[in-house]
ROKOLFI-153144 format. One record per residue (C-alpha): residue number from 1; x, y, z; chain. Coordinates in steps of 0.001 Angstrom, whole numbers, plus 500000, padded with zeros to 6 digits. Layout:
BEGIN
REC|nr|east|north|up|kette
REC|NUM|X|Y|Z|A
...
This chain:
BEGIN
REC|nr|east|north|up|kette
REC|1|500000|500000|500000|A
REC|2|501079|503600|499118|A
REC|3|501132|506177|501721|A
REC|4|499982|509607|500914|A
REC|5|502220|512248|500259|A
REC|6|502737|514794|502837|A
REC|7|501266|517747|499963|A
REC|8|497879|515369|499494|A
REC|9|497549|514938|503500|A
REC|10|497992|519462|503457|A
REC|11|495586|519641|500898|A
REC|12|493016|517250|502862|A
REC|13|493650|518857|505824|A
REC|14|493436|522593|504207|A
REC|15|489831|521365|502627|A
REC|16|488415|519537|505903|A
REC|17|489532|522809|507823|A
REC|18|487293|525120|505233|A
REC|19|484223|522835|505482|A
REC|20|484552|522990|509364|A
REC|21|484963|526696|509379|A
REC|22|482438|527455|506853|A
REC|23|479735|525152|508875|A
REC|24|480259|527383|511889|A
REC|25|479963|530425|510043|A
REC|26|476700|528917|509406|A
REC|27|476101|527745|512623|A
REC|28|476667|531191|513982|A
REC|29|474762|532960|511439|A
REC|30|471574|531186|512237|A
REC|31|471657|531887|515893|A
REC|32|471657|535306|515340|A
REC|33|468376|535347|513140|A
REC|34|465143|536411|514483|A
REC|35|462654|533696|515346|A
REC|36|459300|533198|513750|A
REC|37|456776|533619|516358|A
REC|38|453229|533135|515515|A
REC|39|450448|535069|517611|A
REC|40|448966|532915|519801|A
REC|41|444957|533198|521746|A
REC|42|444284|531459|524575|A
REC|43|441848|531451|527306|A
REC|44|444041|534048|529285|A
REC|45|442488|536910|527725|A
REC|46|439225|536602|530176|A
REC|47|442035|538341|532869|A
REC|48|443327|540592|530880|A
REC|49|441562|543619|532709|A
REC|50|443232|542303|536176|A
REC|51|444821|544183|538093|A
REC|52|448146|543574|537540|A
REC|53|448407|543011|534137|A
REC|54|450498|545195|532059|A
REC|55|451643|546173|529387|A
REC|56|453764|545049|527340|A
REC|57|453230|540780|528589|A
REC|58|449326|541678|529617|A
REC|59|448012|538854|532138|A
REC|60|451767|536752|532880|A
REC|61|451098|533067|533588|A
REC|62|453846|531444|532331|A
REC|63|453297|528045|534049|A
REC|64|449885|527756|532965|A
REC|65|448254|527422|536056|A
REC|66|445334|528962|534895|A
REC|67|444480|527621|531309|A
REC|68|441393|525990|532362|A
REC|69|440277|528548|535639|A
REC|70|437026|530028|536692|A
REC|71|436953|533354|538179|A
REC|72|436358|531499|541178|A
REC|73|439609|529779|540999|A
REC|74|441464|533170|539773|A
REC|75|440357|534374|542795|A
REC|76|441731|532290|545104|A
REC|77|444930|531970|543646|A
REC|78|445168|535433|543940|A
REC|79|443983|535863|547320|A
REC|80|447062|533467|547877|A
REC|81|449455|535447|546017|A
REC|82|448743|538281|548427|A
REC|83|448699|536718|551378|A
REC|84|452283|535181|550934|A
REC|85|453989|536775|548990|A
């Protein structure tokens, strides 16, 4: 078996290097571009008028402990909140 010479194993080495550096240009270049984000409704928007809601996130629940609450249960939580804190 031949062995490559030590201009082929440069060359390789030249063109792997490029391919690398070119696919973190790339890499880089897409972390810096702005994200698609889509407007989203959900069932938030009946506490909108809260107190505490505010411009510019509105009502805040990022958890999403209240997807599915009443009044009743808004309420409550919020009686909580103030209570403790």
């Amino acid at each position: 078996p031949t062995h490559p010479s030590a201009s082929q194993l440069l060359s390789f080495f030249i063109a792997t290097m490029k391919s690398v550096i070119f696919a973190a240009a790339i890499a880089s270049a897409a972390a810096f571009a702005p994200a698609q984000v889509g407007k989203t409704t959900t069932s938030l928007n009946a506490f909108e008028s809260e107190l505490g809601a505010q411009a510019p996130l509105g009502f805040w629940d990022p958890l999403g402990f209240l997807d599915r609450a009443d009044q009743e249960t808004f309420d409550r939580l919020r009686y909580v909140e103030l209570k403790h804190g």
